[in-house]
C-alpha positions in Angstrom: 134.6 104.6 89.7 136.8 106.8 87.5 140.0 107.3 89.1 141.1 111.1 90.3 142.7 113.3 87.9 142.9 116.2 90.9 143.0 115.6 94.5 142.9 118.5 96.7 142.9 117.5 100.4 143.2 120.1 103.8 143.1 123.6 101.4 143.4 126.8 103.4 143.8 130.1 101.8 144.0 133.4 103.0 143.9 136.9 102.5 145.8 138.8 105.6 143.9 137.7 108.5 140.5 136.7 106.3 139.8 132.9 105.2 138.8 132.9 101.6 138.7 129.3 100.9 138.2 126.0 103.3 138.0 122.5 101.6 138.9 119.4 103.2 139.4 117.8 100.6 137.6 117.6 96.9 138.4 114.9 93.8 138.1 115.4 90.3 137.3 112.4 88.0 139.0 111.5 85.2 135.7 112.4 82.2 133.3 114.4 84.6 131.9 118.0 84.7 132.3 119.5 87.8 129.7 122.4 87.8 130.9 124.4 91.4 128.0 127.0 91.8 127.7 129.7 94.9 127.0 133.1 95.0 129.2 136.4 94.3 132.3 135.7 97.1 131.6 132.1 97.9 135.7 131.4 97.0 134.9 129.7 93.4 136.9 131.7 91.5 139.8 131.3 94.5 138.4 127.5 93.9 139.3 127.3 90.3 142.9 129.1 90.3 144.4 127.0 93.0 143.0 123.8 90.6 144.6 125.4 88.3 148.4 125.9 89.8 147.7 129.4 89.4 147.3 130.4 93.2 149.4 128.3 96.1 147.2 127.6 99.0 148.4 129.0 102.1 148.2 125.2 103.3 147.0 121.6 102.2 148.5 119.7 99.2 147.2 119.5 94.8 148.0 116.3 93.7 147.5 116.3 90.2 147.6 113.0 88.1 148.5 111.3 91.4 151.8 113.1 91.5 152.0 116.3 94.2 152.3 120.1 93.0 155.8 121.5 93.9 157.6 124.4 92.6 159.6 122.4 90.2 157.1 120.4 88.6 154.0 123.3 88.7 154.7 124.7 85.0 154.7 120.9 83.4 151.4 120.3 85.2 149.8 123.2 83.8 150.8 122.7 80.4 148.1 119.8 80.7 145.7 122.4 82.0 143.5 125.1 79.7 141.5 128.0 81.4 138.5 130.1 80.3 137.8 133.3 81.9 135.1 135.4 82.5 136.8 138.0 80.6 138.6 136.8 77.6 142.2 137.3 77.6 143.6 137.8 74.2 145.8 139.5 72.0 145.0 142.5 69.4 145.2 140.2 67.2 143.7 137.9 64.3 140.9 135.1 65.6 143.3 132.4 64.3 146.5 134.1 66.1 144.6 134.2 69.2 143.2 130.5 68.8 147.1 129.4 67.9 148.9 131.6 70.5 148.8 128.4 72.8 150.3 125.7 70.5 152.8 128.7 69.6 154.6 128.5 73.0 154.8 125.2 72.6 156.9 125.5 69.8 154.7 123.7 67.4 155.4 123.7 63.6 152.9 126.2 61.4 151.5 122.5 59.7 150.8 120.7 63.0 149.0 124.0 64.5 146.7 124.6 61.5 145.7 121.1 61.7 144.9 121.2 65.4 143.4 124.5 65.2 140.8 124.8 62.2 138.5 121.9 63.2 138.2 124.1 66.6 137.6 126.9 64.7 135.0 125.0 62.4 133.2 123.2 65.4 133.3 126.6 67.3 131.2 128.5 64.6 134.1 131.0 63.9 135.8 129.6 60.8 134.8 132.3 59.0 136.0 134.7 61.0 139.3 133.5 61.2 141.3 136.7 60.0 139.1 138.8 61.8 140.9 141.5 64.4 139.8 140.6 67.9 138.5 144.2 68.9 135.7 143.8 65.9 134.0 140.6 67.6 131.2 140.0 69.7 131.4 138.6 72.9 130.0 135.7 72.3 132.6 135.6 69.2 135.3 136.3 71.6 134.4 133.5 74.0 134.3 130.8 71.1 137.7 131.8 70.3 139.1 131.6 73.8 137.2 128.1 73.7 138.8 127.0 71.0 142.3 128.3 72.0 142.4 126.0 75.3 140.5 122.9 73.6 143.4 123.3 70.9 145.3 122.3 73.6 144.2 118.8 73.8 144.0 119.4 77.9 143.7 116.8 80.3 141.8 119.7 82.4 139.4 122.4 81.5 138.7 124.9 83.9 136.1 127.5 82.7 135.3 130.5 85.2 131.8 131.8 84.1 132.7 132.3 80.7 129.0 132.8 79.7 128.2 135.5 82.6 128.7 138.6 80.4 126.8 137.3 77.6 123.6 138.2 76.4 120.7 135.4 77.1 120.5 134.5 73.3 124.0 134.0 72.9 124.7 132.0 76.7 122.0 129.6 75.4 123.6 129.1 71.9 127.0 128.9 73.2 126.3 126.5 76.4 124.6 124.3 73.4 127.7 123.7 71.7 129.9 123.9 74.8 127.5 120.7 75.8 128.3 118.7 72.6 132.1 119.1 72.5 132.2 118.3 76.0 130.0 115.2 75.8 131.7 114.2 72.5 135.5 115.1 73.7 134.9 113.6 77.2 137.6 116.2 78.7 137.9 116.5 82.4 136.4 119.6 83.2 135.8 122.0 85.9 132.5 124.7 85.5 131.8 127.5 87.8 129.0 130.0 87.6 126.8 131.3 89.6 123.7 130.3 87.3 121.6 127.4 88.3 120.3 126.5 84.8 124.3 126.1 83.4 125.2 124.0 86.8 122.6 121.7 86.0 122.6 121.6 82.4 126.7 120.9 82.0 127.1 118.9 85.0 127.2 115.7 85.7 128.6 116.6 89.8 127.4 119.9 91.3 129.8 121.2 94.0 127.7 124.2 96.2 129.8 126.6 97.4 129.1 129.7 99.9 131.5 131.5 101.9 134.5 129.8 101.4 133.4 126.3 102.5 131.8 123.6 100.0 128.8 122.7 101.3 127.6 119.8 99.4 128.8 118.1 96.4 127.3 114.9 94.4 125.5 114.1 91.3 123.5 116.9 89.8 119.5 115.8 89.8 120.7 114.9 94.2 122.3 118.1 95.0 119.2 120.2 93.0 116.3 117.9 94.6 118.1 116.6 98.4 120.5 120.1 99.3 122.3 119.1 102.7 121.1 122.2 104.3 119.2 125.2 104.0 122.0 127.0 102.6 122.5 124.6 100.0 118.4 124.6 99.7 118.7 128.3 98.9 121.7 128.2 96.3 119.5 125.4 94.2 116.3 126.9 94.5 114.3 125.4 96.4 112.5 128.5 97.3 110.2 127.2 99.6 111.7 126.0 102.8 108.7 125.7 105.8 109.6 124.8 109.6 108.0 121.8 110.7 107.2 119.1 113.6 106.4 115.5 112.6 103.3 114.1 114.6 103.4 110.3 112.9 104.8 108.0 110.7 102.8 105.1 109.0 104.0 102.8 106.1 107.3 105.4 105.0 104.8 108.3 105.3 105.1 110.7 108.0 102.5 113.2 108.7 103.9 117.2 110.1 102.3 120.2 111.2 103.7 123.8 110.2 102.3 127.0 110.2 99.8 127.0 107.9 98.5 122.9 108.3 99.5 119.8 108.3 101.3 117.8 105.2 102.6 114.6 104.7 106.0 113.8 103.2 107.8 110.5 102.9 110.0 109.2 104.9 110.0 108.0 108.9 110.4 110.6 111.3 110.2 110.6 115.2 107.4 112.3 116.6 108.3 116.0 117.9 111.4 116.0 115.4 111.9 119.4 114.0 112.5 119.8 110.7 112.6 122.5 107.6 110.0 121.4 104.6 111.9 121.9 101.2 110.1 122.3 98.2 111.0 122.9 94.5 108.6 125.7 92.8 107.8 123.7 90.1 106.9 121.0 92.3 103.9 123.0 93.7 100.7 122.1 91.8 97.8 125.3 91.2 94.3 124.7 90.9 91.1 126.6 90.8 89.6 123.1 92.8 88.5 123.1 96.2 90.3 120.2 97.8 91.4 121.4 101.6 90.2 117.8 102.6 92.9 115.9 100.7 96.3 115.2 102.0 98.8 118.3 101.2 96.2 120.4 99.4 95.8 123.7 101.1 93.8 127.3 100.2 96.6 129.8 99.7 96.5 133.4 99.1 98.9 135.2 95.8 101.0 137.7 97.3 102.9 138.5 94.0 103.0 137.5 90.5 106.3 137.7 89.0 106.5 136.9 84.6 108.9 135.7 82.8 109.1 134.8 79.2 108.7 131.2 80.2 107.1 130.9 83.1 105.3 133.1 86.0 106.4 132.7 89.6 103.8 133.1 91.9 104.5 133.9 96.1 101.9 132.5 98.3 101.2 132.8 101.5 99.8 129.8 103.9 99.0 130.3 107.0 102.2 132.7 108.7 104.2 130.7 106.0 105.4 131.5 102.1 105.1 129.2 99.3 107.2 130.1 95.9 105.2 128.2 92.3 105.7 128.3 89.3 103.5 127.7 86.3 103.6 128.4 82.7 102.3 131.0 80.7 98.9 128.8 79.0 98.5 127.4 83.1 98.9 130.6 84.3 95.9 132.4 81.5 93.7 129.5 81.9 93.7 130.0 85.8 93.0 133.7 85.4 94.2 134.5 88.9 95.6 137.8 90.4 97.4 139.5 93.1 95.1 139.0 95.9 93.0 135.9 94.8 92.6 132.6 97.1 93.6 129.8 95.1 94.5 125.7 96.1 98.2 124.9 96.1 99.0 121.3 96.5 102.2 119.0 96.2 102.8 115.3 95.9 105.1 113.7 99.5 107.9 112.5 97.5 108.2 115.9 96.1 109.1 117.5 100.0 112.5 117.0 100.9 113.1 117.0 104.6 116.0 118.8 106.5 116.4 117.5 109.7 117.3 120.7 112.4 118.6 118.2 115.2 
């Protein structure tokens, strides 16, 4: 296992009376992605800055390279550091003066920052645009040029605070692209939050959930998305259908429950009478026109709603007193010609339940 780059252990911060942030104590490996993802005030943004040296927790210790943050030692530290924000902070200036303002305060020679900045510039799109007056860009134009300011920087630590969130679709996808690359090909250390599910799991290769403060879970991407902890942690990942249940028996790693709505089988062994919460992923749920009620976790449910997107459509389903979330695409969706209203089979494989124990 890579060693830690940052180790934050026992972090408490506060606003007057209120407790922002809560973390007992997080590591970040030397070469990961550490996509932290929560919703509007879960503390990631709180999250990021102290990681940063930019905010002192009210108590608990930032080690960073193994070596503890103090007063005296807090600016060296974050010269090893780059930030991205949200909004880009930059100077009325030229693209190239804004990529080079960095290196400048370093006190690097005009040769040494022209050959660290242009091949950022070039791999960033933006070369062209290099004498170009910051107010005249786009904002997907301004991004790239904050991005290639901090990788200019050769940092042992990237910290990016939802650079992409003000971005139109088009250019967040294009831009998360190339972000991808560099940060496969560069192998920097870096630290990702958002509140967007797709960019968690599509950048990183640990997903830290976050919500009101506290983290809640944090492990390797495809785990966190398809086993959350909890039902909080269900909800932030999306798994949109999450159904009480009792288990009745278990046979051969199968157990067999009954909720509201029938009974289902999902793997795993269970003690009779143990309540539980069924978790499903929406694209896990199967749609068909078929009549099969009589095989295992195959059940006649009704569409509530039909929600499109460009993609995919989600449907809401009700079964029995409980709700369902699927999602199909656009040529399953026409070739099932179904409607608000209609009765239609909904089915799901065991392994694709994940079971949250409430005891």
């Amino acid at each position: 296992m890579a060693e830690a780059l940052l180790s934050l252990s026992d972090i408490v911060v506060r606003h007057g009376d209120s407790t922002v942030l809560h973390l007992s104590r997080l590591e970040i490996r030397r070469g990961e992605i550490l996509a932290i993802i929560g919703p509007n005030g879960a503390g990631k943004s709180t999250l990021l800055r102290v990681m940063g040296l930019l905010q002192q927790p009210s108590e608990g210790k930032v080690l960073f390279q193994s070596e503890e943050a103090r007063r005296e030692n807090v600016l060296l530290m974050r010269r090893r550091m780059a930030s991205v924000f949200q909004e880009p902070l930059l100077l009325n200036a030229s693209v190239y003066e804004n990529a080079a303002l960095g290196l400048n305060l370093r006190g690097l020679d005009r040769a040494e920052i022209r050959r660290r900045i242009t091949p950022w510039l070039e791999r960033l799109s933006i070369a062209h645009l290099s004498s170009r007056r910051v107010r005249t860009l786009s904002g997907g134009e301004l991004q790239r040029t904050s991005l290639a300011r901090a990788l200019a920087l050769d940092p042992d630590l990237l910290l990016l605070d939802e650079p992409f969130s003000a971005l139109d679709p088009t250019t967040r996808e294009s831009l998360l692209g190339d972000l991808q690359d560099i940060l496969k090909q560069t192998g920097v250390t870096t630290v990702f939050v958002t509140h967007d599910r797709h960019e968690a799991f599509m950048l990183g290769s640990r997903v830290g959930v976050m919500r009101e403060g506290k983290l809640l879970q944090v492990g390797p991407s495809l785990e966190v998305f398809t086993r959350p902890a909890d039902e909080s942690v269900a909800e932030i990942v999306g798994a949109d259908t999450r159904i009480p249940a009792v288990a009745e028996r278990s046979n051969d790693g199968v157990t067999r429950f009954r909720f509201d709505g029938g009974v289902a089988e999902a793997t795993g062994a269970f003690t009779s009478g143990a309540r539980v919460i069924f978790c499903i992923r929406p694209e896990e749920i199967i749609l068909s026109a078929a009549r099969d009620r009589e095989k295992p976790n195959h059940f006649t449910v009704k569409i509530l709603k039909i929600i499109p997107s460009t993609l995919h459509y989600r449907l809401l389903l009700q079964c029995g007193d409980s709700r369902l979330s699927a999602l199909v695409t656009r040529s399953s969706f026409m070739d099932l010609g179904i409607k608000e209203g209609d009765d239609i089979t909904a089915s799901f494989e065991a392994a694709a339940v994940h079971v949250i124990g409430k005891e």
